[in-house]
Backbone as a printed PyTorch tensor [residue, N CA C, xyz], in Angstrom:
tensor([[[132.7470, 165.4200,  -1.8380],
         [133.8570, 165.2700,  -0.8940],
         [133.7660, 166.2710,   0.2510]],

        [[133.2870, 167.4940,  -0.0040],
         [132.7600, 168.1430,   1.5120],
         [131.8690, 167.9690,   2.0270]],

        [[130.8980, 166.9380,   1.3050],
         [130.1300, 166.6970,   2.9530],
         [130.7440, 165.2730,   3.3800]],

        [[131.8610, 164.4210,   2.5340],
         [132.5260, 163.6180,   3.5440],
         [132.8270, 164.1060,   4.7660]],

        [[134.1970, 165.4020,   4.2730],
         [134.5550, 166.3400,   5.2350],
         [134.1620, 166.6060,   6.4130]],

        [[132.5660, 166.6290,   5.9700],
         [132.1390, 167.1060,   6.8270],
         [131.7260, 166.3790,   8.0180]],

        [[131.1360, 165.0850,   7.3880],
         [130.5750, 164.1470,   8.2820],
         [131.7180, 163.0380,   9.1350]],

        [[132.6520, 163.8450,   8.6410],
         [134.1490, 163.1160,   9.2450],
         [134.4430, 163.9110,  10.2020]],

        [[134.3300, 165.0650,  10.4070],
         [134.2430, 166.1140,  11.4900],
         [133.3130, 166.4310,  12.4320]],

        [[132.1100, 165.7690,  12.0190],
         [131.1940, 166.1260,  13.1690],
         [130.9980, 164.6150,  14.0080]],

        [[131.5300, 163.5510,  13.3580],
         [131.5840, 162.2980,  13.8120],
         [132.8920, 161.7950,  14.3290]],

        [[133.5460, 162.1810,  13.6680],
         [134.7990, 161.4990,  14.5190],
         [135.5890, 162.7160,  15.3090]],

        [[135.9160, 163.5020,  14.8070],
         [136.9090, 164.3440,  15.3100],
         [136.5710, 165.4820,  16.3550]],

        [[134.9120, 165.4170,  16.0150],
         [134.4600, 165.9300,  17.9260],
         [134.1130, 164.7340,  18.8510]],

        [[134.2720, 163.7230,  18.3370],
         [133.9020, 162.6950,  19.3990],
         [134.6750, 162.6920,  20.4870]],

        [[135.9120, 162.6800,  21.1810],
         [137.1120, 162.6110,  21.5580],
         [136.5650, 164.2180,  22.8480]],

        [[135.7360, 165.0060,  22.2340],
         [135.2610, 166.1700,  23.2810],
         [133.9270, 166.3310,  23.5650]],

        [[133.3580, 167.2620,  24.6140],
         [132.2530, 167.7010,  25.1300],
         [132.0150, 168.9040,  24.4920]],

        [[131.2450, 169.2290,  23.1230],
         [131.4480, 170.3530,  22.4800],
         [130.0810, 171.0340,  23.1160]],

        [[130.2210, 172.8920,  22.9520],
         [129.0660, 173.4200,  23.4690],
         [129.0970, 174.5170,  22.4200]],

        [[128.1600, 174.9470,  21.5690],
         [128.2250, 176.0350,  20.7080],
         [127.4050, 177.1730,  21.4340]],

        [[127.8080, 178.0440,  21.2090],
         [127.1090, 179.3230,  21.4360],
         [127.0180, 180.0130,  20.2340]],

        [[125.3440, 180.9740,  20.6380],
         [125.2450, 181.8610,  19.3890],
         [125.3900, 181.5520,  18.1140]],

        [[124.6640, 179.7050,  17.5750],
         [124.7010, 179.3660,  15.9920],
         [124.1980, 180.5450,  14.9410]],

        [[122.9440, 180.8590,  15.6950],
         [122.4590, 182.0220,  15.0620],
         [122.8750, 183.2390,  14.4740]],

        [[124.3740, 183.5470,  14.9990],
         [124.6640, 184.6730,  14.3220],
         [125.5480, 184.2160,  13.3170]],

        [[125.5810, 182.9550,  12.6050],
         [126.2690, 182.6550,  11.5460],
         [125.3340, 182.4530,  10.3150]],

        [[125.5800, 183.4600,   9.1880],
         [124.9830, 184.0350,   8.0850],
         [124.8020, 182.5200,   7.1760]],

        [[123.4710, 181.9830,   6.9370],
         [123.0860, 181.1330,   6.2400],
         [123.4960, 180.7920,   4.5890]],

        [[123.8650, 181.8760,   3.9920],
         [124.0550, 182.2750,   2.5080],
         [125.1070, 183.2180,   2.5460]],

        [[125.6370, 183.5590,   1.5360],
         [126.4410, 184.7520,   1.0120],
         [127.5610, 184.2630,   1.6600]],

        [[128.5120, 185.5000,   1.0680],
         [130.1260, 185.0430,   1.2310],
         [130.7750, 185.2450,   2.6460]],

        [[131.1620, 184.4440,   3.4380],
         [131.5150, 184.6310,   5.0220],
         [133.0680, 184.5670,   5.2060]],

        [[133.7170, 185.3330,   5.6720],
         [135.2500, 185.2370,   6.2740],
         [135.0280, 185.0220,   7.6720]],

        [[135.6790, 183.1320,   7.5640],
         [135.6610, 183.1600,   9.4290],
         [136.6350, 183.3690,   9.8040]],

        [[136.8910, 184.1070,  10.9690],
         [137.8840, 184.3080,  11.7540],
         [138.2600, 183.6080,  13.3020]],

        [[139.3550, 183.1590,  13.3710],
         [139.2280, 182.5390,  14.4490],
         [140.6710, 182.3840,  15.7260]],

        [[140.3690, 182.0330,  16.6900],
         [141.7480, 182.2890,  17.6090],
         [142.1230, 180.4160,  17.5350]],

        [[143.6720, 180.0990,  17.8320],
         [143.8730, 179.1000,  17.0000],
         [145.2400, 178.5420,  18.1360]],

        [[144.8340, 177.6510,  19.0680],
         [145.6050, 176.9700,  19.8280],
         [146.0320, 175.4770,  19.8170]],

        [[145.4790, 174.7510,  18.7260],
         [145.4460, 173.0350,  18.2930],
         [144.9800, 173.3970,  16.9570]],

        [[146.2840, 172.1810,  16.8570],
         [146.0770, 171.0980,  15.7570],
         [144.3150, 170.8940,  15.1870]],

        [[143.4020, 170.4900,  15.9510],
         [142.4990, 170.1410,  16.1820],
         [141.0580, 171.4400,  15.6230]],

        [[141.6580, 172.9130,  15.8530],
         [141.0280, 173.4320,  15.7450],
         [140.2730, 173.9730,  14.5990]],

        [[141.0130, 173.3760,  13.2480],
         [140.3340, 173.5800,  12.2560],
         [139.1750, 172.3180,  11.7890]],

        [[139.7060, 170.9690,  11.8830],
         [138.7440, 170.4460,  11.5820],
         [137.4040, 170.3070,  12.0100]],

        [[138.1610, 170.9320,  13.9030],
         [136.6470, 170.6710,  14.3300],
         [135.6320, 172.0320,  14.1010]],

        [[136.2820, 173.1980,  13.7510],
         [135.4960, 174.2390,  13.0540],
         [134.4770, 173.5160,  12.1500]],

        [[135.5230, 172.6590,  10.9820],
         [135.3350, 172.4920,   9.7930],
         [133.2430, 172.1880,   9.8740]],

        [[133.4570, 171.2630,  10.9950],
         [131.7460, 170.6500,  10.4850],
         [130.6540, 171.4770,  11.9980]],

        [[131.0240, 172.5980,  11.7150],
         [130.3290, 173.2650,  12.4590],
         [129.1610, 174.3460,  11.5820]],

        [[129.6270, 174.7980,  10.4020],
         [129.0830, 175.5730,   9.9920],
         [127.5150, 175.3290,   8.9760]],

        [[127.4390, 174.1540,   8.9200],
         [126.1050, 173.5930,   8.1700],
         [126.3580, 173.7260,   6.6070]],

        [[127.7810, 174.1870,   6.1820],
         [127.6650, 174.5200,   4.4590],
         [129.2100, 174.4580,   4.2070]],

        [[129.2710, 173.9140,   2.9570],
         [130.5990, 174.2700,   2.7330],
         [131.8630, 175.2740,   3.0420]],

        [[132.6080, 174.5940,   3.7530],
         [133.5170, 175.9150,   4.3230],
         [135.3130, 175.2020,   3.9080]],

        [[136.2490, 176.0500,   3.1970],
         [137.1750, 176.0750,   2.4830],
         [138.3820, 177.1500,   3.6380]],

        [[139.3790, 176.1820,   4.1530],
         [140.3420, 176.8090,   5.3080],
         [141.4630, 177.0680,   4.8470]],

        [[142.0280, 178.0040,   4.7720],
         [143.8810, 178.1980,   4.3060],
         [144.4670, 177.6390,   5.4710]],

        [[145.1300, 176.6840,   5.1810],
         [145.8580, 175.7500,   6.1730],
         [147.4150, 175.5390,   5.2170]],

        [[148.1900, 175.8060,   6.8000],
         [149.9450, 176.1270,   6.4050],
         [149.9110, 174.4340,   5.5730]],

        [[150.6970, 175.3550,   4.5770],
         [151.2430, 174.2870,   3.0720],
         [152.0830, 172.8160,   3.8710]],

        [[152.3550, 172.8370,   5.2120],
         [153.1970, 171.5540,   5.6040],
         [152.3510, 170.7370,   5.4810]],

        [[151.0750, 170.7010,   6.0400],
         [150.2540, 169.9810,   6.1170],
         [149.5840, 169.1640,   4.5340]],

        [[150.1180, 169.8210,   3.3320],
         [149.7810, 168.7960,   2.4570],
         [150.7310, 167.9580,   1.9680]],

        [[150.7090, 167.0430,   2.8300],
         [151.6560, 166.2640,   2.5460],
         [151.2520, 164.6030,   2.9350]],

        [[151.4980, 163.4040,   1.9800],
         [151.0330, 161.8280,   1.8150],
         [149.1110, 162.2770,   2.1380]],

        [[148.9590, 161.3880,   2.6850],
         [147.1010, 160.9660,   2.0860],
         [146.6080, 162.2370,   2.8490]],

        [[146.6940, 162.4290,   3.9640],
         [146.0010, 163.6390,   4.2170],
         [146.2120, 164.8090,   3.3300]],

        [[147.1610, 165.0910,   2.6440],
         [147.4000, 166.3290,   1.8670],
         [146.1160, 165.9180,   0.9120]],

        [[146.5390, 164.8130,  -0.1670],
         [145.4720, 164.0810,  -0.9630],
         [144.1320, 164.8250,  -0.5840]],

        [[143.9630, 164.3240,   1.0080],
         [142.8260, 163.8980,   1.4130],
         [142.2500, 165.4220,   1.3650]],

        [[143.1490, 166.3840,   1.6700],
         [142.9150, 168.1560,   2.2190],
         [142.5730, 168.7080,   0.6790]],

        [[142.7690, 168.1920,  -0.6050],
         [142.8110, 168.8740,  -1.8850],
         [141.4610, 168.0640,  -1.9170]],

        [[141.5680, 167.1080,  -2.0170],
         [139.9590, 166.7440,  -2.3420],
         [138.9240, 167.7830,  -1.9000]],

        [[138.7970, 167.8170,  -0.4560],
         [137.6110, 168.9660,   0.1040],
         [137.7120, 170.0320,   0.1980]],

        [[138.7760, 170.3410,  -0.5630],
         [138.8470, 171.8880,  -1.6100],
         [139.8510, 172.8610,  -0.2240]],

        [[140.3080, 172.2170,   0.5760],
         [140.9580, 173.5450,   1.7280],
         [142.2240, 173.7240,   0.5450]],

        [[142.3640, 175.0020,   1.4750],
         [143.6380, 175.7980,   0.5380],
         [145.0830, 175.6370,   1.4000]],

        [[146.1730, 175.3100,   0.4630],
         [147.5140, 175.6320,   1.5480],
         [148.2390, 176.9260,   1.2540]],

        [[148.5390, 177.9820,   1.9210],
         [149.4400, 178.4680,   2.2850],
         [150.7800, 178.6990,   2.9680]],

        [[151.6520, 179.0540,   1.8540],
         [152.9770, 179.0860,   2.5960],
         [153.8180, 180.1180,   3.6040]],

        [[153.8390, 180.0140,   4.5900],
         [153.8410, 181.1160,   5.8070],
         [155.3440, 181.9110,   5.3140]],

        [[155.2910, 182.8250,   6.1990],
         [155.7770, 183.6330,   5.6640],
         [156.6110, 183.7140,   4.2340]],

        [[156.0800, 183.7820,   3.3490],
         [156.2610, 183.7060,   2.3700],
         [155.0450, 184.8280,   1.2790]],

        [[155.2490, 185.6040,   0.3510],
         [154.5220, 186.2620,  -0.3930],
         [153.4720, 185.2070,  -1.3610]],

        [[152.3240, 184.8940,  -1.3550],
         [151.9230, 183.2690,  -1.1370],
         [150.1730, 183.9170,  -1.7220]],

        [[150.2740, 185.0390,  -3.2180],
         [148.9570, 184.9140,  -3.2820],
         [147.8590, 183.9380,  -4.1640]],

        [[148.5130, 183.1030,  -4.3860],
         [147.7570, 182.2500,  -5.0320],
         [146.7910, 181.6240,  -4.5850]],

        [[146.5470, 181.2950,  -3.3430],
         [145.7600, 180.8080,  -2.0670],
         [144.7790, 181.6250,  -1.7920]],

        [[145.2030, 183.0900,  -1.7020],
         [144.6540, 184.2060,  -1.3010],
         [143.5600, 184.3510,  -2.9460]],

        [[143.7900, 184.4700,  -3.6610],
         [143.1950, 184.7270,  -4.8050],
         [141.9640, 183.6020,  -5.1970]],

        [[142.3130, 182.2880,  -4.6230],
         [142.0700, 181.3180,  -4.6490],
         [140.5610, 181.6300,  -3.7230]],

        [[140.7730, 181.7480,  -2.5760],
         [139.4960, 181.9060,  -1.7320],
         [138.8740, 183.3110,  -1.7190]],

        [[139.3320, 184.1930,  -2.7210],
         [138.6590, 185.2930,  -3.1200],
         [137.4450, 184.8400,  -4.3260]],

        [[138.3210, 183.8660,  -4.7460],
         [137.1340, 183.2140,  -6.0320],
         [135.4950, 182.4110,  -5.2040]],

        [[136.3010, 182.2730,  -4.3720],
         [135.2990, 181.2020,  -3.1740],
         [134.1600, 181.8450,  -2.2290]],

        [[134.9420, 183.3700,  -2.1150],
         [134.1930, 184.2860,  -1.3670],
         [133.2060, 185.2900,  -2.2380]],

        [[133.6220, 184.8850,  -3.6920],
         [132.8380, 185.9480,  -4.1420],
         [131.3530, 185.1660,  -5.1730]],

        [[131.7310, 183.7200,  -5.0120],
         [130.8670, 183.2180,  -5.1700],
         [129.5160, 182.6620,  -4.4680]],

        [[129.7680, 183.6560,  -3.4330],
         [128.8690, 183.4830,  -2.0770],
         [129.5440, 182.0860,  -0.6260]],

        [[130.7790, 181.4030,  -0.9660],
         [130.9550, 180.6370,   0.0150],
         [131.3950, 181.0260,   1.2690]],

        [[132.0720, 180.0450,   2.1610],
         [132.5060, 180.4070,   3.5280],
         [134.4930, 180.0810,   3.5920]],

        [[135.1190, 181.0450,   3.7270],
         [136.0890, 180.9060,   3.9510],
         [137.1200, 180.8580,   5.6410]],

        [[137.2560, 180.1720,   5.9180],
         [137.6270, 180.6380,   7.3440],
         [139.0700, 180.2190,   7.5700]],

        [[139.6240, 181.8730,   8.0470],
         [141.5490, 182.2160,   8.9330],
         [141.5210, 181.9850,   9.7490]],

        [[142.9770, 181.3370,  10.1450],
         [143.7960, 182.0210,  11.4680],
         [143.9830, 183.0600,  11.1950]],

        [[144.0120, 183.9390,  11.9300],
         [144.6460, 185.2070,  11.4910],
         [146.1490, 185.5050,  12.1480]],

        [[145.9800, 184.2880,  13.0030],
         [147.7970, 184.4280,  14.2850],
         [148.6850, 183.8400,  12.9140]],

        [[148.0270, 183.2630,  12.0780],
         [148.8410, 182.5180,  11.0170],
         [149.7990, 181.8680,  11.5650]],

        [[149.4040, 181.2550,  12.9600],
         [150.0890, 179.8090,  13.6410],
         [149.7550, 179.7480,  14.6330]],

        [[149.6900, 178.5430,  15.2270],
         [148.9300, 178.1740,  16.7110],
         [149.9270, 178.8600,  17.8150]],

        [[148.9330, 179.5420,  18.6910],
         [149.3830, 180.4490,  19.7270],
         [148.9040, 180.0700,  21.2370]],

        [[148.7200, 181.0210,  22.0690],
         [147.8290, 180.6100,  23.2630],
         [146.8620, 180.8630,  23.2430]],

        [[146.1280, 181.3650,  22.1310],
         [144.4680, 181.4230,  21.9040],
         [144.3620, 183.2910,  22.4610]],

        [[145.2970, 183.8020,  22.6400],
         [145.1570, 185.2920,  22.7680],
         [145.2570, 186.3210,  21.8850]],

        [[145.5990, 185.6760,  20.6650],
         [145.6090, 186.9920,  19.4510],
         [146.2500, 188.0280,  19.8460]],

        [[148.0360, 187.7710,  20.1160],
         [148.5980, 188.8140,  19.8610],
         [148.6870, 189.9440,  19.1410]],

        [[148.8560, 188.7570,  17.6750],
         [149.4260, 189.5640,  16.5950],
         [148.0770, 189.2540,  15.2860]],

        [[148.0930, 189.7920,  14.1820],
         [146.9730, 189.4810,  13.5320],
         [148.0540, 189.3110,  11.7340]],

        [[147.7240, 188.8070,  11.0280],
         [147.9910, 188.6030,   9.5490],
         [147.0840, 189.3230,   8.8130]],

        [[147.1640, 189.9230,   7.6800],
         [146.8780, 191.1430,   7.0310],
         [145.2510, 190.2240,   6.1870]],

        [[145.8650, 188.7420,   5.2740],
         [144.9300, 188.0390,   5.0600],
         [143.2940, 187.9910,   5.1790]],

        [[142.7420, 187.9450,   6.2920],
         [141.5090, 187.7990,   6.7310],
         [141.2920, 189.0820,   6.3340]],

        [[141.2910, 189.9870,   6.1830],
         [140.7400, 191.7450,   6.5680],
         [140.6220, 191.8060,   4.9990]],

        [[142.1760, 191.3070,   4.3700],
         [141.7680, 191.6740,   2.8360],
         [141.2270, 190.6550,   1.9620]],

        [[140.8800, 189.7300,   2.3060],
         [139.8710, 188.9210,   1.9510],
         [138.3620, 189.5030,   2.1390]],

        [[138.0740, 190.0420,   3.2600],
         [136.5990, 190.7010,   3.1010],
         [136.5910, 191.9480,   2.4740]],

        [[138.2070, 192.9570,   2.5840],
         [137.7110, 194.0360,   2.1250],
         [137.4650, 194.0840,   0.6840]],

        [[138.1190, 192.6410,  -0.1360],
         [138.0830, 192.6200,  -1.1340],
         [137.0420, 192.2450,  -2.2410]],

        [[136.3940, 191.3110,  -1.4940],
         [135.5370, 190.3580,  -2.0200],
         [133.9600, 190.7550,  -1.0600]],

        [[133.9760, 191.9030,  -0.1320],
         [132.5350, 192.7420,  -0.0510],
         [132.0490, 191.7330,   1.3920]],

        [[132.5750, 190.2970,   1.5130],
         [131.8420, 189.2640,   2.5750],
         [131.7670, 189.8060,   3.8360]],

        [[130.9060, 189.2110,   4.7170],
         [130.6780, 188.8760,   6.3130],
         [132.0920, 188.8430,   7.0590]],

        [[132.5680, 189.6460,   7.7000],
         [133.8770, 188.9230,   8.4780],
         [133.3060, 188.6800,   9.9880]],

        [[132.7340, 187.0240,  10.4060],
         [132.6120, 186.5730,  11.3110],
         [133.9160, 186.3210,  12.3030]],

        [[133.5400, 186.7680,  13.4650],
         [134.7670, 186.3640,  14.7830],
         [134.3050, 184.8720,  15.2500]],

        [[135.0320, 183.9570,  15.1590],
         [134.4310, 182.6260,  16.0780],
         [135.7190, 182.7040,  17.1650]],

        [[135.5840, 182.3020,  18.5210],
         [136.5710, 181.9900,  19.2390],
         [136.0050, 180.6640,  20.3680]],

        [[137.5990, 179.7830,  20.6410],
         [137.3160, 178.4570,  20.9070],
         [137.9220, 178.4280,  22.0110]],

        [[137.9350, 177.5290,  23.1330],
         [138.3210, 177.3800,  24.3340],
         [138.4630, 175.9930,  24.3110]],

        [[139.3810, 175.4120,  25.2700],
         [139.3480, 173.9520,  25.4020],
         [139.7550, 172.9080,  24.2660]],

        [[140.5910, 173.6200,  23.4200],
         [141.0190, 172.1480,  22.6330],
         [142.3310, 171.8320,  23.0400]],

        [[143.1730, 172.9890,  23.1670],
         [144.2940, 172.9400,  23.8330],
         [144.5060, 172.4520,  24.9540]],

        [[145.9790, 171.5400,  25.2870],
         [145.7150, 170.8640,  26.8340],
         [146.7610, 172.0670,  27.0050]],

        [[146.4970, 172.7980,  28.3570],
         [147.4450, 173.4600,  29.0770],
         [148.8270, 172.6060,  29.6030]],

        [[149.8230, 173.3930,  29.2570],
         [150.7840, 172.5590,  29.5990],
         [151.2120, 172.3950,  31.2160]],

        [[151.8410, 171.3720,  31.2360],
         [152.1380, 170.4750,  32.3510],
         [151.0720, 169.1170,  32.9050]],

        [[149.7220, 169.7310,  31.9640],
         [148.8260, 168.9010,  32.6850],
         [148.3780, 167.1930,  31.8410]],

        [[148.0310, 166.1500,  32.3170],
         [148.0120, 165.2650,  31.7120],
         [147.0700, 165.2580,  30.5930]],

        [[147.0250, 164.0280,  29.7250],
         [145.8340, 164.0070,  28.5550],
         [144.5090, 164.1290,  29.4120]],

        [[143.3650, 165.2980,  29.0980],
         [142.0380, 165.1430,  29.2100],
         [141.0750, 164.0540,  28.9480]],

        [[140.1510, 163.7250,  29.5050],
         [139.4110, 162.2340,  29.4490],
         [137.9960, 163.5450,  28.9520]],

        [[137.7080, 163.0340,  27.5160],
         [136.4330, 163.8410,  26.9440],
         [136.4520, 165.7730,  27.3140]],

        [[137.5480, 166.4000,  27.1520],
         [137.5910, 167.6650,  27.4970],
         [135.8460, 168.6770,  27.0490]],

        [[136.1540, 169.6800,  27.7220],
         [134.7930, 170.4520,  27.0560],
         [136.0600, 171.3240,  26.1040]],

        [[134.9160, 171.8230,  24.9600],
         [135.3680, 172.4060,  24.3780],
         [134.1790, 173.7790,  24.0040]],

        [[134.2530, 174.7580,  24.0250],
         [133.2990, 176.1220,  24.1120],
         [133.5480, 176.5080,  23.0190]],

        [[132.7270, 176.6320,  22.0900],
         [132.5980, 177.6800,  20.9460],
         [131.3720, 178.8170,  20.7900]],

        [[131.9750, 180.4290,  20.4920],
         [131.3640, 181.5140,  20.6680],
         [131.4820, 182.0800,  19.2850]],

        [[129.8710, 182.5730,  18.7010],
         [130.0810, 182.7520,  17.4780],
         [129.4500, 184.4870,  17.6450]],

        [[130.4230, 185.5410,  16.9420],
         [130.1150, 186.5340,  17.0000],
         [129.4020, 186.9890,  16.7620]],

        [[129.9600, 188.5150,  16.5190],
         [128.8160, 189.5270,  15.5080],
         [129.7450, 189.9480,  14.1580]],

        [[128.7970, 190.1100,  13.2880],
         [130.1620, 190.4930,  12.0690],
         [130.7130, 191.6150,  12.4060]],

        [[132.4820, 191.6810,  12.4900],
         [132.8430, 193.0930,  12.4890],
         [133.0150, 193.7840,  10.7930]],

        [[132.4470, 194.7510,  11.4730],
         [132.2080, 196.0020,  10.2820],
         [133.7890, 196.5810,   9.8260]],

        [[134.4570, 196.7820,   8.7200],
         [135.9480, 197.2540,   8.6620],
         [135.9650, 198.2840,   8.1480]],

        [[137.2110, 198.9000,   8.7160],
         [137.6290, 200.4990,   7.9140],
         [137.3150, 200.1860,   6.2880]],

        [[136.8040, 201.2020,   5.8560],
         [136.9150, 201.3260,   4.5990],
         [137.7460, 201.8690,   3.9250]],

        [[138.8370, 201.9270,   4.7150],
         [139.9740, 203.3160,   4.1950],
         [140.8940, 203.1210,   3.1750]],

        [[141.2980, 203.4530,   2.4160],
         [142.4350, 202.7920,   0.9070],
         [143.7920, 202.7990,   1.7070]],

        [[144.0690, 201.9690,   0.5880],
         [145.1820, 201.5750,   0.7260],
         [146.0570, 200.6610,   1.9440]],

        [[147.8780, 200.8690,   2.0740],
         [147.9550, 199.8280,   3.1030],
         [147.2070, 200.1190,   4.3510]],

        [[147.8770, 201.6890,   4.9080],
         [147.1710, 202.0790,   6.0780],
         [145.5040, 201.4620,   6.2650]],

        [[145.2820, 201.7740,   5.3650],
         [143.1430, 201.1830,   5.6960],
         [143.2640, 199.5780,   6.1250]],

        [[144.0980, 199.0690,   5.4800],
         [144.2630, 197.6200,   5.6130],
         [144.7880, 197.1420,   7.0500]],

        [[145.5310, 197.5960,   7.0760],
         [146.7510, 197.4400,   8.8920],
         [145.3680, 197.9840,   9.9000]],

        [[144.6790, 199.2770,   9.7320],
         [143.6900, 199.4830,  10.4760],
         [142.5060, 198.3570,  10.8430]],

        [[142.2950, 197.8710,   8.9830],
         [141.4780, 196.5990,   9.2930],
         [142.0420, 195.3260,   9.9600]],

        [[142.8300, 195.1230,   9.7830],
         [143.7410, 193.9930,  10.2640],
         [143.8480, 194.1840,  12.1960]],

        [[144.2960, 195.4790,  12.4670],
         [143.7190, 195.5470,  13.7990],
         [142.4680, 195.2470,  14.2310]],

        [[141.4350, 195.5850,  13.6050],
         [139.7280, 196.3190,  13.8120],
         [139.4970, 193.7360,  14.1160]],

        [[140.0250, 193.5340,  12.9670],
         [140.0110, 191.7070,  13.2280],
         [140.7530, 191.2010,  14.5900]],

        [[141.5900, 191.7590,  14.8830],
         [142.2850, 191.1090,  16.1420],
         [141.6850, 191.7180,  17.1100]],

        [[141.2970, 192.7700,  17.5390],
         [140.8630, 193.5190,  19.0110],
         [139.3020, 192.7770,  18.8710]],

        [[138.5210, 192.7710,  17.5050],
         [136.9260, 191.9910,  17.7460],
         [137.7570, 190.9060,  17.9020]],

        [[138.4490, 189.9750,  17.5840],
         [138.1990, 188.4470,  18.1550],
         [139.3470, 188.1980,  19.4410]],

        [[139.6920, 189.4260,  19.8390],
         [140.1670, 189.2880,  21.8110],
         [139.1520, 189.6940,  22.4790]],

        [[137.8890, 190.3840,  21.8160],
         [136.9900, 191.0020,  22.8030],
         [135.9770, 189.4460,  22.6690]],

        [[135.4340, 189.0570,  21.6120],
         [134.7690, 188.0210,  21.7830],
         [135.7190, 186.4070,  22.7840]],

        [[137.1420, 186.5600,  22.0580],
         [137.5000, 185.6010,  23.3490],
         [137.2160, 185.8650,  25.0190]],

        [[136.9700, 187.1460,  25.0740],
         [136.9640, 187.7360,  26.6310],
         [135.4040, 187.4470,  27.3440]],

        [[134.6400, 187.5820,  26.3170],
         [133.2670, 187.2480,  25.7930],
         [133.4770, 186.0830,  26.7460]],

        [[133.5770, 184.8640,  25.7820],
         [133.4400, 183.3390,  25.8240],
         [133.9690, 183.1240,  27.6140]],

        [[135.2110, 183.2560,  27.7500],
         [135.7880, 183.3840,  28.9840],
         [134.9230, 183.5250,  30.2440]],

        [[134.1720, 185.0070,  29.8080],
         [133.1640, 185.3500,  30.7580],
         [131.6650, 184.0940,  30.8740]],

        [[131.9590, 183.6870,  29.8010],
         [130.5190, 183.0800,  29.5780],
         [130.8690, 181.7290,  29.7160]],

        [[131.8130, 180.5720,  30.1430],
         [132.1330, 179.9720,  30.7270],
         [132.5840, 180.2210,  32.3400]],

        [[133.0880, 181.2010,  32.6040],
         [133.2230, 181.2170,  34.0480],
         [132.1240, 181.8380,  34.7970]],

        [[131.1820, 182.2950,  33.8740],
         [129.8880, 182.6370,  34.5990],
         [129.9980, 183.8940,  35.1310]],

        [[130.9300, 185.1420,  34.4230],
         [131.1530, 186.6120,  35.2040],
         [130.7480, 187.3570,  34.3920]],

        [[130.8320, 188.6180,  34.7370],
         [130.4140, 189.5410,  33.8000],
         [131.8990, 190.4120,  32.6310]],

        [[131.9550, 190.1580,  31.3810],
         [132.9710, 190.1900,  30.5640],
         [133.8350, 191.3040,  30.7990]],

        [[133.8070, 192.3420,  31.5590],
         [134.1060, 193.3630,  32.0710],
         [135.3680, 193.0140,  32.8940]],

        [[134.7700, 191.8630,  33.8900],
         [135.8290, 191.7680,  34.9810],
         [136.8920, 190.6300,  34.2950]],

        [[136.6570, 189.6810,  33.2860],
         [137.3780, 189.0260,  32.5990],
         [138.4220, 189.4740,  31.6640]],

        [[138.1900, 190.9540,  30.9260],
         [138.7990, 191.5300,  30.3240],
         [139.4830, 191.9730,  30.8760]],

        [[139.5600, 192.8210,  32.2340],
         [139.8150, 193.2250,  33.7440],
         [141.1170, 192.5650,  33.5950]],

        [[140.9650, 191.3510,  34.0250],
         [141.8480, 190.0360,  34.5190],
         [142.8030, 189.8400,  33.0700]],

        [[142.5890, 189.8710,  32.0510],
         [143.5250, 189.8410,  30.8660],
         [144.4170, 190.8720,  30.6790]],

        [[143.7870, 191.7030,  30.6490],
         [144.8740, 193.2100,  30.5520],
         [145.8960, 193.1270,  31.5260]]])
């Protein structure tokens, strides 16, 4: 059922866009991976979903399992979580997943935003600090329609795949909140990245322009 998943995602649900990947290469072939990612559509997990070449297992908010798609979301093993809510069963759940060498991949906004990573969820950070994995930054451009503007005819859509960020090792909560930052500032610097590398500037003056 995940490589249905899968082949349901790389066939239908990018069809609808002009996808462009960057940097496949820095996504770790084997061993246990935490993806991380900035999160503006509906859209943006599945079309993650059949990007990665291997089984990959998403904590996706608990509304979403609900009639055949819920069905359909337990079959290919994604996890639901209930937002704000103390909710580790999910969490424990893809610790089993991560430590068996698979790929797990967060929001870390723990809800669709403007793709700027305000704020970060504690989740992603203690998922790697726990379970030893890769914490990959992916960040996406273009799935979101900016508002006011009409439906897109085949939009592009840009995907930028990081470098693993390395995390505090420090105990306890403090080490954690540190890591939990150390995840949001790498995946605003790689969105600033992508930005630059679609508008063709140097990431400096893009970051420039964000601040």
């Amino acid at each position: 059922m995940h490589r249905l998943g899968w082949w349901i995602s790389r066939l239908f649900v990018r069809l609808p866009y002009r996808v462009r990947m960057h940097r496949t290469d820095r996504v770790p072939r084997t061993g246990g991976v935490v993806v991380v990612a900035n999160h503006t559509s509906l859209v943006d997990g599945p079309l993650l979903y059949g990007m990665f070449g291997r089984n990959t297992v998403f904590l996706i908010k608990a509304e979403m399992f609900r009639g055949p798609l819920g069905w359909f979301l337990r079959k290919i093993g994604q996890l639901g979580v209930r937002r704000g809510e103390a909710d580790r069963a999910p969490l424990l759940a893809a610790l089993r997943v991560l430590r068996a060498g698979g790929l797990v991949g967060v929001f870390p906004e723990g809800t669709r935003g403007t793709g700027a990573v305000d704020s970060a969820q504690n989740g992603a950070a203690w998922l790697a600090r726990s379970s030893g994995a890769v914490l990959l930054p992916v960040a996406c451009r273009g799935t979101g329609r900016p508002a006011g503007r009409r439906r897109r005819l085949m939009p592009r859509v840009d995907v930028l795949f990081g470098e693993p960020i390395a995390l505090s090792s420090a105990k306890g909560r403090a080490g954690l909140v540190a890591a939990t930052e150390q995840v949001r500032t790498g995946l605003v610097d790689l969105i600033a990245e992508l930005d630059a590398l679609i508008a063709d500037q140097p990431v400096d003056d893009v970051r420039g322009k964000q601040a």
